[in-house]
C-alpha positions in Angstrom: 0.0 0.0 0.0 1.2 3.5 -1.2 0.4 6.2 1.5 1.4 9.0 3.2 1.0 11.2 6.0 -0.7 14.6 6.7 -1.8 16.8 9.1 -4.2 19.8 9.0 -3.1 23.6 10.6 -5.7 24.7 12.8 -8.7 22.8 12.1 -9.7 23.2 16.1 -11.1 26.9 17.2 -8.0 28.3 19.1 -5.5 26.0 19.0 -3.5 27.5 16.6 -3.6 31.0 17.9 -2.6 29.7 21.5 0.3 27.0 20.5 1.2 28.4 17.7 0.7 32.4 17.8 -0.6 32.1 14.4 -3.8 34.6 13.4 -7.2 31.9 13.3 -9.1 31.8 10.2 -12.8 30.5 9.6 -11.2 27.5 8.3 -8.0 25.3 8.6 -5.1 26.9 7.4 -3.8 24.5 5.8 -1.8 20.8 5.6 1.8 19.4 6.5 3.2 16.3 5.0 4.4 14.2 8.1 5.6 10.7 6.1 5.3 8.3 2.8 4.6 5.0 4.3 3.7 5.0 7.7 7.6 5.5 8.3 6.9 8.2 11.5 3.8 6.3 12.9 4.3 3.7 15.9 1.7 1.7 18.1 4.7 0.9 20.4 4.5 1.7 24.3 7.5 4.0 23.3 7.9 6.7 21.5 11.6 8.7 20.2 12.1 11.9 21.9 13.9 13.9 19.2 17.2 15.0 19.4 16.7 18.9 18.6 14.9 21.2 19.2 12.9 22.6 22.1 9.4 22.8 23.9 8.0 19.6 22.7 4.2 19.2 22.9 1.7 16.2 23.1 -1.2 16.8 20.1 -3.9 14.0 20.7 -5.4 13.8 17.5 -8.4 11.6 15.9 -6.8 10.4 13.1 -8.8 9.9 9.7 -7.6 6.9 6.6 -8.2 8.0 3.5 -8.7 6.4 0.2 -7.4 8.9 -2.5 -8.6 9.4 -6.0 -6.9 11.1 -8.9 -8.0 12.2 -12.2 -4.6 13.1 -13.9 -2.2 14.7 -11.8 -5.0 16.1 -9.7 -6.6 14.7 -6.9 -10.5 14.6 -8.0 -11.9 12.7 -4.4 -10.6 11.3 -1.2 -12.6 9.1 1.0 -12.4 8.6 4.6 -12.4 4.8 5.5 -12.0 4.5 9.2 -10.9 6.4 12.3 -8.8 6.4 15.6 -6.7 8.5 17.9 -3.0 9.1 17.3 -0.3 11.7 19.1 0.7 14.2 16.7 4.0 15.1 19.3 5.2 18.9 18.1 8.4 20.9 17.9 7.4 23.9 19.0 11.1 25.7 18.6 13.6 24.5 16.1 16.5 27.0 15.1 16.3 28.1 11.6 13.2 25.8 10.7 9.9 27.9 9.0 7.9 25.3 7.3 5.7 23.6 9.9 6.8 19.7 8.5 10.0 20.1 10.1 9.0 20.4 13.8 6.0 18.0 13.3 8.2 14.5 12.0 11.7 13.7 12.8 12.3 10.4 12.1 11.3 6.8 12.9 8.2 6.7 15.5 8.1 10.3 16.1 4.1 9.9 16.2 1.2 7.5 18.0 -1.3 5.8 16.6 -3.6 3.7 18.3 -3.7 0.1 16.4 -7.8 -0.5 16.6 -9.7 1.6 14.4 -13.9 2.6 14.5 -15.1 2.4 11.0 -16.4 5.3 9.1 -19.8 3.0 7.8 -20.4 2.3 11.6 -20.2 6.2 13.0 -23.7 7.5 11.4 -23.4 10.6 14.1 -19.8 12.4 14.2 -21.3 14.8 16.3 -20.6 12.6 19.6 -16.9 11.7 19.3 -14.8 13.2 21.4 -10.9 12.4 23.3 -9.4 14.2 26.1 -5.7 13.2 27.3 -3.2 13.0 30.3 0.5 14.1 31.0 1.9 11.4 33.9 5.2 13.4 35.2 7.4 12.7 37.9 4.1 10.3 39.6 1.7 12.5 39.3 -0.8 12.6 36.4 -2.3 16.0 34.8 -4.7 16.9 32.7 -3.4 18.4 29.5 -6.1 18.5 26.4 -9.7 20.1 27.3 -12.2 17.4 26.0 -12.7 18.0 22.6 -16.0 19.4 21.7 -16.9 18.8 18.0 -18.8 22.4 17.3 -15.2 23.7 18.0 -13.9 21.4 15.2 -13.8 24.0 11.9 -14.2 21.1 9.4 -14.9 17.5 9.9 -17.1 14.8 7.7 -18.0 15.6 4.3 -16.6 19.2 4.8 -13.5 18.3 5.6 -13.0 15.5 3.1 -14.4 18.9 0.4 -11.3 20.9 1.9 -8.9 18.6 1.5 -9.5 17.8 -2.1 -8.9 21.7 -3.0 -6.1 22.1 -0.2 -4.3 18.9 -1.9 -4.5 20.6 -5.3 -3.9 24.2 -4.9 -1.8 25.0 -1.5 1.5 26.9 -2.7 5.0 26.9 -0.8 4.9 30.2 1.1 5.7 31.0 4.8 5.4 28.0 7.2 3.5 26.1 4.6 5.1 23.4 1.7 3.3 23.0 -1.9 1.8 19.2 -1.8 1.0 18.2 -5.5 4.8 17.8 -6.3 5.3 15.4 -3.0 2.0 13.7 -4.3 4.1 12.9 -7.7 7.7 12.4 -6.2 5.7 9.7 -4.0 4.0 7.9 -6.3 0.3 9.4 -6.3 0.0 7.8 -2.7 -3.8 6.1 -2.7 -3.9 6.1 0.6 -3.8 9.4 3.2 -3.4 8.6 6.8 -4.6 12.6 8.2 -4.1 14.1 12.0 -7.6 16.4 12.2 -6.1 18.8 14.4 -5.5 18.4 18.5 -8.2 20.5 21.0 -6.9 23.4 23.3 -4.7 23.1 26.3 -5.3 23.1 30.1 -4.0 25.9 31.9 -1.5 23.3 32.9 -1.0 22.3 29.8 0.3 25.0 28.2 3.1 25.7 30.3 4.5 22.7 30.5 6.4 20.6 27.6 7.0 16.9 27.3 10.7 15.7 28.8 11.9 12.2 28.5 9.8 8.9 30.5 6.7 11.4 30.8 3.7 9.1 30.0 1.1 10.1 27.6 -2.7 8.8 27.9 -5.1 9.4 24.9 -8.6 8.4 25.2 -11.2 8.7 22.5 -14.8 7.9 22.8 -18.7 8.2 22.4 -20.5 11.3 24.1 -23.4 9.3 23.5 -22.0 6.2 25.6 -19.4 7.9 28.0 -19.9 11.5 29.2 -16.9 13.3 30.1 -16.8 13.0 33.6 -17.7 9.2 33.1 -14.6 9.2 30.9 -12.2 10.9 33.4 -13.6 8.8 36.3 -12.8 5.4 34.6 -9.0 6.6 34.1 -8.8 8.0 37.6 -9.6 4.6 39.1 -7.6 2.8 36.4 -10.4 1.0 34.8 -10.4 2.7 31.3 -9.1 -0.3 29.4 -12.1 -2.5 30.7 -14.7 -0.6 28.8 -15.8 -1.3 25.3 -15.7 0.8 22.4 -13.2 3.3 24.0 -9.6 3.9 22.4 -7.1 3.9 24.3 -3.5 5.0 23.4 -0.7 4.8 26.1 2.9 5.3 24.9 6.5 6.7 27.3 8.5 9.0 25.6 12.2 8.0 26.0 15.5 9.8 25.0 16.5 8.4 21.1 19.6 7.1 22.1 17.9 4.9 24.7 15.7 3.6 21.8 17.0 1.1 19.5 
């Protein structure tokens, strides 16, 4: 399977104003090439730490698959297949880097991505999803992510899937963004996008603090309609959040990259 991976700027109402310092629009401001392959992506209990840069933040993500159709050299559809969670783990400062695609991949499991997937066909209401996620530090665990609320979510569904046809065709190289049709060619018209929809807003404690080696990271997406939030919360409080079905669940340490092999 040919694939590769994106992610989109700013598709969650003031996200990208608060981690980013970059002015909001109506909608997403575009999309960053992560990998061709899967190469970043890792389901592993460990994840790299990279080795530059500074002020490195967790992103819990849902994550979208993609089936990508062409006409020509353009793309004419893409449509989503299934869906889970993932960790879209950000540079936030790297010396003499503009384009955004530099501090979001940086090697070899640089991102999470929960191995169980909900399919598309079986989600008739995408109006209920939501994920919230944890920082465990030094013994003590903190939330970091709001729970995401999907009327904050600029584009999602058939909207999104709309955008992304016109964003994959027509975004231009120019300040912290890279042009995507030639990367579609040099990779082989990929038929298969793997896509990070864009992480919800920080805790007060989480934006002030940044990720530092054997921090654990907890990622939980699931059904408003099943799990309120506070339902949600209490089952990972008393440790019993992997017991309940049709909840994802992604876990993963971050380690220093020379302690990785």
């Amino acid at each position: 399977m040919n694939s590769i991976t994106m992610g989109v700027i700013g598709n969650y109402a003031g996200h990208l104003s608060g981690a980013e310092n970059v002015q909001e629009n109506e909608h997403p401001s575009g999309l960053f090439v992560i990998d061709h392959n899967a190469s970043s992506l890792t389901t592993d209990a460990i994840i790299h730490y990279p080795t530059k840069g500074e002020n490195i933040d967790i992103e819990p993500e849902f994550v979208i698959e993609y089936d990508i159709i062409y006409e020509g050299e353009q793309v004419s559809q893409v449509r989503g297949r299934r869906m889970t969670i993932g960790n879209d783990i950000t540079i936030r400062q790297l010396k003499d880097e503009t384009k955004i695609s530099a501090r979001k991949s940086w090697g070899k499991a640089s991102k999470g991505v929960y191995s169980q997937w909900w399919s598309l066909d079986s989600l008739t209401d995408l109006s209920d999803i939501s994920l919230i996620s944890y920082i465990e530090t030094n013994g003590e665990c903190h939330l970091a992510t709001q729970p995401l609320e999907t009327h904050q979510i600029k584009l999602f569904g058939a909207a999104l899937e709309d955008w992304l046809v016109t964003t994959l065709n027509n975004q231009g190289s120019h300040g912290m963004f890279d042009q995507l049709l030639p990367q579609l060619k040099a990779n082989g018209y990929p038929t298969t996008l793997t896509l990070f929809t864009g992480a919800p807003n920080y805790t007060d404690w989480g934006k002030t603090y940044f990720l530092q080696p054997d921090d654990i990271m907890h990622i939980i997406g699931y059904r408003t309609s099943e799990y309120d939030h506070q339902e949600v919360m209490d089952l990972f409080a008393s440790n019993n959040i992997q017991a309940v079905p049709n909840i994802l669940y992604l876990k993963q340490k971050m380690k220093d990259a020379e302690l990785v092999s």
